[in-house]
C-alpha positions as CSV (number, residue, x, y, z in Angstrom):
1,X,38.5,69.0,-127.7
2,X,41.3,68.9,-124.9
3,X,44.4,68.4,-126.5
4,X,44.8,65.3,-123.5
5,X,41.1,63.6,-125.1
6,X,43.0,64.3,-128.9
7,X,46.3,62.0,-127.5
8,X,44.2,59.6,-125.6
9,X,41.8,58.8,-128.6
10,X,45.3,58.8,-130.7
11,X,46.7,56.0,-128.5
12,X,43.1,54.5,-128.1
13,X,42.8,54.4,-132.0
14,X,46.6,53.1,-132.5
15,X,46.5,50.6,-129.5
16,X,43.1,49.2,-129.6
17,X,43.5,48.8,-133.7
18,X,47.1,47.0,-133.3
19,X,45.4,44.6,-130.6
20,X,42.1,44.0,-132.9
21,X,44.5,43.1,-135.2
22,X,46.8,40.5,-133.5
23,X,43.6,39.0,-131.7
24,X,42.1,38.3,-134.9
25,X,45.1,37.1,-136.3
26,X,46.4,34.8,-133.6
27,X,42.5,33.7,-133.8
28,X,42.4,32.5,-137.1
29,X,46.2,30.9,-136.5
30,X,44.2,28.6,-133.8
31,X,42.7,26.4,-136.2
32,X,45.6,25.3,-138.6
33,X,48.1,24.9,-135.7
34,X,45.6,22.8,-133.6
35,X,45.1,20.9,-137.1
36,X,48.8,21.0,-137.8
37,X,49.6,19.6,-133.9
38,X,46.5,17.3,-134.4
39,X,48.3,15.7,-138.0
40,X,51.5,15.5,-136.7
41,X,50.3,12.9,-133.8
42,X,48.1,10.7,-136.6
43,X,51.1,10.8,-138.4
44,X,53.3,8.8,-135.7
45,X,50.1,6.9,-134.8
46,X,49.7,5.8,-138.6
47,X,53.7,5.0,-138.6
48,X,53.6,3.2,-135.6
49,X,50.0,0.9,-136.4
50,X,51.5,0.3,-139.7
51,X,54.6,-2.1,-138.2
52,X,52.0,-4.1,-137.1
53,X,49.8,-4.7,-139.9
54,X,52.4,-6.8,-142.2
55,X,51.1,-10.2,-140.3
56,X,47.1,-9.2,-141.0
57,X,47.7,-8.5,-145.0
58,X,49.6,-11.7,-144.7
59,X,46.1,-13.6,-143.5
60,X,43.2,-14.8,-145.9
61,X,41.2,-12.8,-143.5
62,X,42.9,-9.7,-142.2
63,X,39.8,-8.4,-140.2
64,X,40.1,-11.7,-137.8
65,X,43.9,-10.4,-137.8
66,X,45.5,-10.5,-134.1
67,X,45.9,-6.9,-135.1
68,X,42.4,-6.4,-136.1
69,X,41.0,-7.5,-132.5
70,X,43.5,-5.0,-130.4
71,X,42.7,-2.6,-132.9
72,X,38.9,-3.4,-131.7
73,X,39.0,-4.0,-128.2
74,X,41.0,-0.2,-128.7
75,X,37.7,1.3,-129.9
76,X,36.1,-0.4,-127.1
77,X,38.6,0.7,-124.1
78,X,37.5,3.0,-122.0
79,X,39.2,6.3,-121.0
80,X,39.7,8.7,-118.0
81,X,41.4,11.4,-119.3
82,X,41.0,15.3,-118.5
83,X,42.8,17.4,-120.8
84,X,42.3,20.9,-119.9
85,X,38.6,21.6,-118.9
86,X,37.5,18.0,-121.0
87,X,37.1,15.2,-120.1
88,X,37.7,12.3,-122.8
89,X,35.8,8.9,-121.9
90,X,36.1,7.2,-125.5
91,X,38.8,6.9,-128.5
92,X,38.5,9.3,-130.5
93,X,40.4,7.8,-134.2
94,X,39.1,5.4,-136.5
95,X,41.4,2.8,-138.6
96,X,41.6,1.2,-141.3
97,X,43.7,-1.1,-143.4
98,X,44.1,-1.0,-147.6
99,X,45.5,-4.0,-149.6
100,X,48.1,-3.2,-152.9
101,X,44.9,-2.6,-154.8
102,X,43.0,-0.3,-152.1
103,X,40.2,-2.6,-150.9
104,X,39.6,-2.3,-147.7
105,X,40.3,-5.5,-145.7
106,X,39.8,-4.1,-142.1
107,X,37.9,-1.0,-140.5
108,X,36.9,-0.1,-137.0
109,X,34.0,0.1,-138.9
110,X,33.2,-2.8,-140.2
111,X,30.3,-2.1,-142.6
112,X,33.4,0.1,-144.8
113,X,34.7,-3.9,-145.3
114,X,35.5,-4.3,-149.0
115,X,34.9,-1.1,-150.1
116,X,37.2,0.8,-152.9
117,X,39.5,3.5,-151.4
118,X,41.8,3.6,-153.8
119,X,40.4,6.9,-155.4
120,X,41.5,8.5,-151.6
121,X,44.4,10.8,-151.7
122,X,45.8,8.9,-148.2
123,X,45.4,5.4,-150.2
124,X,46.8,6.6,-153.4
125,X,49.4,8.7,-152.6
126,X,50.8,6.4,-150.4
127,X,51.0,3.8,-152.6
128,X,52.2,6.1,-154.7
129,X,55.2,6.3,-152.5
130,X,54.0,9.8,-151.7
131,X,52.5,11.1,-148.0
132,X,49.1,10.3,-148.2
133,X,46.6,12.7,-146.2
134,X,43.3,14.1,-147.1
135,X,40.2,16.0,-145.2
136,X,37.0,15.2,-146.0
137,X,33.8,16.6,-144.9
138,X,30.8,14.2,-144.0
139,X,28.5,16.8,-145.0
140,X,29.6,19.4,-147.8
141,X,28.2,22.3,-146.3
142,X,29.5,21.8,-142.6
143,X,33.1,22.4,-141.8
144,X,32.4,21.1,-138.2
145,X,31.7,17.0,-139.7
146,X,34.9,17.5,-141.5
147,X,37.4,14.3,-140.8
148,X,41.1,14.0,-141.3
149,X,42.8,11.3,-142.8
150,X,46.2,10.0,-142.2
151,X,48.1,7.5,-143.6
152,X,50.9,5.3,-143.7
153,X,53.0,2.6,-146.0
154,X,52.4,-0.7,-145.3
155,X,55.7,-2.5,-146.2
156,X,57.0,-5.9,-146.5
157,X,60.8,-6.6,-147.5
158,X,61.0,-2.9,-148.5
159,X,58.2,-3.2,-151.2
160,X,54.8,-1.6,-149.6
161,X,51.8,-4.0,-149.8
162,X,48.7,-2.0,-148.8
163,X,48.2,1.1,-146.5
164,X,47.2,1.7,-142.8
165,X,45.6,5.0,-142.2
166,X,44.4,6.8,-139.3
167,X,41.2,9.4,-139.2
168,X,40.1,11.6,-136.1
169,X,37.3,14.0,-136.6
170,X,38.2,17.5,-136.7
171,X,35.2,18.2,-134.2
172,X,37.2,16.4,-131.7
173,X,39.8,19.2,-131.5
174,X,36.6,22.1,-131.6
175,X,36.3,22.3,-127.2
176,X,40.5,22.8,-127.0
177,X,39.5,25.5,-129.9
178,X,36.8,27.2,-128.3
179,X,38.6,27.0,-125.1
180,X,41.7,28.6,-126.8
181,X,39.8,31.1,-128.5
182,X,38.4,32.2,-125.3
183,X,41.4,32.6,-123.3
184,X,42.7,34.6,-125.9
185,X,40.1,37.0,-126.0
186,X,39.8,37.5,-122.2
187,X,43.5,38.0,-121.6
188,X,43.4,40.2,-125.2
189,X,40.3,42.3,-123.9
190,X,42.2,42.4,-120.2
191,X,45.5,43.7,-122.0
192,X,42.8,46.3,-123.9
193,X,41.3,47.2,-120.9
194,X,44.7,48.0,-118.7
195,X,46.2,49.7,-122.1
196,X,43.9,52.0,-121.9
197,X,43.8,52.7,-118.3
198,X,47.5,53.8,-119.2
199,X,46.9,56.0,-121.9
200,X,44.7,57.5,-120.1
201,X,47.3,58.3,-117.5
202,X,50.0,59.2,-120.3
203,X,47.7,61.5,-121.7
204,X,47.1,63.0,-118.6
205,X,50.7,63.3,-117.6
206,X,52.1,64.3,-120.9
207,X,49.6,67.1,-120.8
208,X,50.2,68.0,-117.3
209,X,52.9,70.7,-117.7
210,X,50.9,72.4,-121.0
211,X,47.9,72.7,-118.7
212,X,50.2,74.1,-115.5
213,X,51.6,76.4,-119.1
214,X,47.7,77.2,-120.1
215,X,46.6,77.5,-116.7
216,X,49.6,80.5,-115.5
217,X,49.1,82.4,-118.8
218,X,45.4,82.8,-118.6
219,X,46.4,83.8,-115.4
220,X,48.8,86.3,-116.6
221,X,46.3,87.5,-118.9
222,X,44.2,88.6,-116.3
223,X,46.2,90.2,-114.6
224,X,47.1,88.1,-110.9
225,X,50.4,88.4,-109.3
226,X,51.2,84.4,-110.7
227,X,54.6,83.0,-110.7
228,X,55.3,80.9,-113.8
229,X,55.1,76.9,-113.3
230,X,58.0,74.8,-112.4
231,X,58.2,72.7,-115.3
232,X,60.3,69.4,-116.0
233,X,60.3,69.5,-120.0
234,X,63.1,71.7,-121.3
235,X,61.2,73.2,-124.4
236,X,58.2,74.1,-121.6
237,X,60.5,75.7,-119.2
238,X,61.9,77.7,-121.4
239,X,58.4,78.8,-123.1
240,X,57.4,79.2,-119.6
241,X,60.2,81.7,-119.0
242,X,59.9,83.4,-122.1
243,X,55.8,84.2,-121.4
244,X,57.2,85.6,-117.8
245,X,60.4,87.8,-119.4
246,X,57.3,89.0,-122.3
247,X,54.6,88.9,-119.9
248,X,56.9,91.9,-117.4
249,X,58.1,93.8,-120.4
250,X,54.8,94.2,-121.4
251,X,53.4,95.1,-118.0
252,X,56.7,97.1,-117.5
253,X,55.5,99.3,-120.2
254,X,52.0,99.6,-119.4
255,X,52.9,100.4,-116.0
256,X,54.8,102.8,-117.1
257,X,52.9,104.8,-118.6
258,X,50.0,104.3,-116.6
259,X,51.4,106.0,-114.2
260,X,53.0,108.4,-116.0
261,X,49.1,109.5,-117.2
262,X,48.0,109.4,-113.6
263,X,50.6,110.9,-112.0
264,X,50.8,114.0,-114.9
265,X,47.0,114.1,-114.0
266,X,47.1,114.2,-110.0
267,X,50.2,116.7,-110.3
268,X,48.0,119.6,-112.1
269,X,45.9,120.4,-109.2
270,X,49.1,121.4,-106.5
271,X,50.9,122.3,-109.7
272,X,48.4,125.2,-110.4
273,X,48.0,126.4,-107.2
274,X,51.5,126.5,-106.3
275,X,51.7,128.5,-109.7
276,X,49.1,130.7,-109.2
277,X,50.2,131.4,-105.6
278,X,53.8,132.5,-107.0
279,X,52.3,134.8,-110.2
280,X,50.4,136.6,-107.2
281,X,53.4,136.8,-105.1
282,X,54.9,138.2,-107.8
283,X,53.6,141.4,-107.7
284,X,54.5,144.4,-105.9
285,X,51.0,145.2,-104.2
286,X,50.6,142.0,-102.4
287,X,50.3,142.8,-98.7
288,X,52.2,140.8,-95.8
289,X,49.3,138.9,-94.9
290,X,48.8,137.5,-98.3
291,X,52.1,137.0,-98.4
292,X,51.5,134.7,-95.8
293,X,48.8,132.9,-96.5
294,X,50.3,132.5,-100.4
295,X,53.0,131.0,-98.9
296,X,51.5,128.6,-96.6
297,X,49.5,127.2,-99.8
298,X,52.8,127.2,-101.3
299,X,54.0,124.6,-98.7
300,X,51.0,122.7,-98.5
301,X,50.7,121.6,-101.8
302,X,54.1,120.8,-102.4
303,X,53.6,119.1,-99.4
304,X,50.9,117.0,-101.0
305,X,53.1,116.2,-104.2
306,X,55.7,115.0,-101.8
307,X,52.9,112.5,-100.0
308,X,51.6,111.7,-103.6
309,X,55.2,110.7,-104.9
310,X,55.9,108.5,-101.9
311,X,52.9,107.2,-101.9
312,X,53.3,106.2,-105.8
313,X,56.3,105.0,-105.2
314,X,55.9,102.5,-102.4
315,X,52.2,101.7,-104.4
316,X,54.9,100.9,-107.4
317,X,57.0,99.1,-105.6
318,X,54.4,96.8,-104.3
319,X,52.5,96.3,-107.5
320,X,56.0,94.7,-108.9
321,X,56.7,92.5,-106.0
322,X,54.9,88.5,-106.6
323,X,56.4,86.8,-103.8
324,X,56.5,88.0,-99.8
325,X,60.0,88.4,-98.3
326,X,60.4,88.7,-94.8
327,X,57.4,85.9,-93.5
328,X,56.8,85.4,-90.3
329,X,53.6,84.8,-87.8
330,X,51.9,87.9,-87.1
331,X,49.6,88.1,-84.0
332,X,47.0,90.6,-85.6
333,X,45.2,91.4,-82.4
334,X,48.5,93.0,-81.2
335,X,49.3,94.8,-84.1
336,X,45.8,96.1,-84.4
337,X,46.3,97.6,-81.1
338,X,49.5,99.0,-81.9
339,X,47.9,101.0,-84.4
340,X,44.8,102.3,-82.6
341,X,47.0,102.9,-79.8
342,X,49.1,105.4,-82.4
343,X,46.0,107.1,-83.5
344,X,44.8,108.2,-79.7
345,X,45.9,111.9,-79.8
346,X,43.8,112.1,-83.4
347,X,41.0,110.0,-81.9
348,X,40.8,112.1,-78.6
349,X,41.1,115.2,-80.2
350,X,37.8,114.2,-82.7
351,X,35.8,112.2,-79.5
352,X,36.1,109.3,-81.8
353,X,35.4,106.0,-80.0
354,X,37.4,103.1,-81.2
355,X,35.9,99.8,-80.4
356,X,38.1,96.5,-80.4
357,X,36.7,92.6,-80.4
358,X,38.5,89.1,-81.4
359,X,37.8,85.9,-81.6
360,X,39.5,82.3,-82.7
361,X,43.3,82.6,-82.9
362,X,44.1,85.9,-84.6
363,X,47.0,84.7,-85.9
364,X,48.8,84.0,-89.9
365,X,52.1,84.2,-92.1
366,X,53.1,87.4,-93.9
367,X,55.1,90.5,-93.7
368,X,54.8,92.3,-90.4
369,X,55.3,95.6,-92.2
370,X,52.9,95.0,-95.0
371,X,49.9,94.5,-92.9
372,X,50.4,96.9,-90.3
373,X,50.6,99.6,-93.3
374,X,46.9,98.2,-94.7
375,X,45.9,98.0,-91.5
376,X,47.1,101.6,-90.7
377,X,45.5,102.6,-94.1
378,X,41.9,100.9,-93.2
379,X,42.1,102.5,-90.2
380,X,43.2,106.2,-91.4
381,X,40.2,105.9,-93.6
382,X,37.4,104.8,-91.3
383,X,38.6,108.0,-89.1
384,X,38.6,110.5,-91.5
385,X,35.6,109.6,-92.8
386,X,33.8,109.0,-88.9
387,X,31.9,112.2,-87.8
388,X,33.2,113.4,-84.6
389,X,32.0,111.9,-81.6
390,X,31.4,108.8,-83.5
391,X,32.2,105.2,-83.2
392,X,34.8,103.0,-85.3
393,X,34.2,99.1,-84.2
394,X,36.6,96.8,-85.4
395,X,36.4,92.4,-84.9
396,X,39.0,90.3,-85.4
397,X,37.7,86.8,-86.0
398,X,39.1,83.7,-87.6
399,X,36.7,81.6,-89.6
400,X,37.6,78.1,-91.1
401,X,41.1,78.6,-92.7
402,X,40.6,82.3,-93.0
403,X,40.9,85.7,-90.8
404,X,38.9,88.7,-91.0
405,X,39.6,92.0,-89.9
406,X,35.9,94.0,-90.4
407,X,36.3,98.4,-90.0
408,X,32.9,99.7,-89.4
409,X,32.2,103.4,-88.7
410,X,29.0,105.2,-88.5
411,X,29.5,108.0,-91.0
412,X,28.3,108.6,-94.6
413,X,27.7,106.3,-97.1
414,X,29.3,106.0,-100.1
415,X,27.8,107.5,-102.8
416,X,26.7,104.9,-105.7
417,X,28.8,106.6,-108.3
418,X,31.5,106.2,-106.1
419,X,31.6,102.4,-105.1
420,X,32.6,100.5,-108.0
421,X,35.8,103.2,-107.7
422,X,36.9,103.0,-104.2
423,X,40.4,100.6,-105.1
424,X,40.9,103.0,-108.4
425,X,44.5,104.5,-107.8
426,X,44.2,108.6,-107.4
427,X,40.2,108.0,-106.8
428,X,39.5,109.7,-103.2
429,X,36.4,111.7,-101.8
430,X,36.2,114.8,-100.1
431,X,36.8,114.6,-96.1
432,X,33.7,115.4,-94.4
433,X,35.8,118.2,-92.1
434,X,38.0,119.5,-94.1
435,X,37.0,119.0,-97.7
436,X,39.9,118.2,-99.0
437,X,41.3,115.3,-101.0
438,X,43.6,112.4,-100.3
439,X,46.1,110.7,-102.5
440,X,43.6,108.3,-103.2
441,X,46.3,105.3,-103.1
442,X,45.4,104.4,-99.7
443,X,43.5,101.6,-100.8
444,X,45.0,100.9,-103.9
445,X,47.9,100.3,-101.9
446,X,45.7,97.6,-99.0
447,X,44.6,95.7,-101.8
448,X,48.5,95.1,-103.4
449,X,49.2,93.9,-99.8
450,X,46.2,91.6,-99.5
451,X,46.6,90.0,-102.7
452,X,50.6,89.4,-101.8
453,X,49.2,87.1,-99.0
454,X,46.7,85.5,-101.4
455,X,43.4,87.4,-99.2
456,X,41.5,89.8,-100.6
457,X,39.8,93.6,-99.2
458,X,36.0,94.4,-99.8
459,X,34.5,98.1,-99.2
460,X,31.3,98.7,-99.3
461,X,28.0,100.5,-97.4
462,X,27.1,98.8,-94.2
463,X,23.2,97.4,-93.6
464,X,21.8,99.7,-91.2
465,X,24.1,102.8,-91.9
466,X,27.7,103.7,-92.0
467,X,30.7,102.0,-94.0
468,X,32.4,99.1,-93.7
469,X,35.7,97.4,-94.8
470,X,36.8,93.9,-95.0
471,X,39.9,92.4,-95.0
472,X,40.3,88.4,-95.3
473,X,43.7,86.5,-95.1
474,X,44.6,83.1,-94.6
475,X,44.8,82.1,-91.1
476,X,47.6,80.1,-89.8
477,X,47.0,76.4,-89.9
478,X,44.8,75.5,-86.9
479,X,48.3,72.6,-85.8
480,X,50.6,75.5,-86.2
481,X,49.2,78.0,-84.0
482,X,51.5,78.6,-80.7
């Protein structure tokens, strides 16, 4: 698991758990707050019917009261109300009206006439002197016909004489409920929904730099020319830098002695011969002509330690370079030229024909000198190993975002051992005139200089006979091209 799909599940975890939680609280707050709203309204209703209902308690028969007929023609009135999405057509409260004793002289429904609420907690805790309220459900096991009661003193000269209360079923309150509830889980689910969308774009941005961090030391590890990442956090810049300083030392050290090995194994050759050459020289019977010929072996193969250290030594040099320096655009067609054109006295002398095609805009960013020593070195190689009188065709094309420079020449193939060891550094076969060896950094050194410009070099045994080489750069953007 990605450490980006452990902090998003984290924050999914923490925020969807906090939001469960205050939905479902605010949820079940709906209820008693719409009831608490809903009491506090009967409560001013009860206070305000109960001024009126002195003069009916004050009749023989209360429920012919003046009050007891606009109480009716109340029930009776019709409504045009929209509250919210609801539209309310009737009243929605019943009334009644208690003597001292809690007999009921008036109610909007009249069949309740007479009947004994004093055993009511609104009746007898008002009379009591006490608020009187109660809910009471028609059916016991249906919270939905449940019915609140409200009620009020009914006072005359300060002394109370019976009680007015008011009842509204709770049902009444159940579509502004619903309709609550709903809205609360739509925006709550929205607020989920968009919560998540930005953890997921934390997550992804918190674990940005420690994938760039992942991402250059894997890179590292295998061994590309990588730069470390540019990093914003201060603890990941300075691990970052770290890995780099760690990452050289150790390369430093392996390089080292690397080439140490390799160098202490490519020196024994000229190293022997020169020594052998000077223990013959040494004594007194050998002739002048010997002489001679010991002496020019002498000065060839310190000759070839000489190449071999410079060689090594601009290979090194490369290898510990990871950025170009001097970039400019390079026209390759030209400089291919200028190369073949420095090889004619070797190419002449051999009958070697050198065959030049381009195509597209031969043209890209890099170091002029770099490229014209790998394309010198490609070159060199195709014509020593080209029989003479033979033919070495090179193309210059561009294709897409890249350029390719292809070497073809018509000579041996490669030998199967020998492929998979072409690029090794000291690894060189035989010239087919003369036998002998190069330094065998040649190519070693062309494929430093094509991975420098982010390209890549391929060597290989062409279909239909000979050897070719491939070299593929990044062209120059197609808008940049002059």
């Amino acid at each position: 698991m990605t450490l980006s799909l452990r902090i998003f599940i984290g924050y999914f975890l923490l925020v969807g758990l906090g939001m469960m939680v205050f939905l479902y609280s605010t949820y079940d707050q709906l209820h008693p707050v719409l009831r608490q709203a809903s009491e506090e309204t009967l409560v001013d209703t009860a206070n305000l019917l109960a001024e009126f209902a002195p003069a009916a308690l004050a009749e023989d028969d209360p429920a012919s009261s003046a009050f007891a007929s606009t109480i009716e023609r109340y029930t009776q009135r019709p409504l045009n109300a929209r509250i919210w999405l609801r539209e309310k057509t009737t009243p929605g409260i019943d009334v009644y009206l208690t003597d001292a004793q809690g007999r009921v002289v008036f109610h909007t429904r009249p069949e309740e006439t007479g009947a004994d609420y004093g055993r009511w907690r609104d009746v007898s805790l008002t009379l009591a002197g006490e608020y009187g309220a109660r809910t009471t459900r028609l059916d016991p096991d249906d919270e939905l016909t449940s019915v609140m009661y409200v009620a009020a003193p009914v006072r005359r000269d300060g002394e109370i004489i019976g009680v007015l209360t008011v009842a509204q079923p709770n049902l009444n309150i159940q579509p502004f409920l619903d309709y609550a509830r709903r809205q609360i889980l739509q925006l709550g689910s929205g607020i989920l929904l968009v919560s998540l969308l930005l953890g997921g774009v934390i997550s992804v941005w918190l674990t940005r730099s420690i994938r760039q961090l992942v991402q250059y030391v894997e890179r590292a590890g295998r061994g590309d020319k990588v730069q470390p990442p540019i990093l914003r956090e201060t603890s990941l810049a300075r691990l970052a830098a770290s890995t780099e300083r760690m990452r050289r030392e150790i390369e430093g050290k392996a390089y080292v002695e690397r080439y140490v090995e390799n160098l202490a194994h490519e020196m024994k050759s000229p190293l022997s011969a020169i020594r052998g050459a000077v223990e013959i020289l040494q004594e007194p019977d050998t002739g002048a002509r010997n002489r001679e010929r010991f002496l020019d072996n002498i000065d060839l193969e310190s000759r070839r330690m000489q190449r071999l250290i410079d060689r090594l030594l601009s290979l090194a040099a490369l290898e510990n370079r990871h950025t170009l320096n001097a970039v400019e655009t390079v026209d390759m067609a030209t400089l291919v030229r200028d190369e073949i054109t420095r090889r004619a006295p070797h190419t002449e002398a051999r009958q070697i024909q050198v065959l030049v095609s381009t195509s597209g805009s031969p043209r890209l960013e890099g170091e002029r000198f770099l490229l014209a020593q790998a394309v010198s070195n490609l070159l060199d190689n195709a014509l020593d190993f080209c029989p003479p009188g033979g033919t070495v065709m090179l193309h210059l094309a561009r294709r897409g975002d890249e350029l390719v420079l292809s070497l073809h020449n018509d000579g041996d193939p490669i030998p199967d051992y020998a492929r998979p060891r072409v690029f090794e550094r000291f690894y060189s076969l035989s010239r087919p005139d003369s036998d002998r060896r190069s330094t065998g950094l040649g190519l070693s050194f062309v494929r430093e200089i094509a991975e420098l410009h982010q390209g890549r070099i391929a060597l290989d045994n062409a279909v239909g006979g000979g050897v070719i080489a491939v070299l593929t750069l990044p062209a120059l953007a197609e808008g940049r091209v002059q």
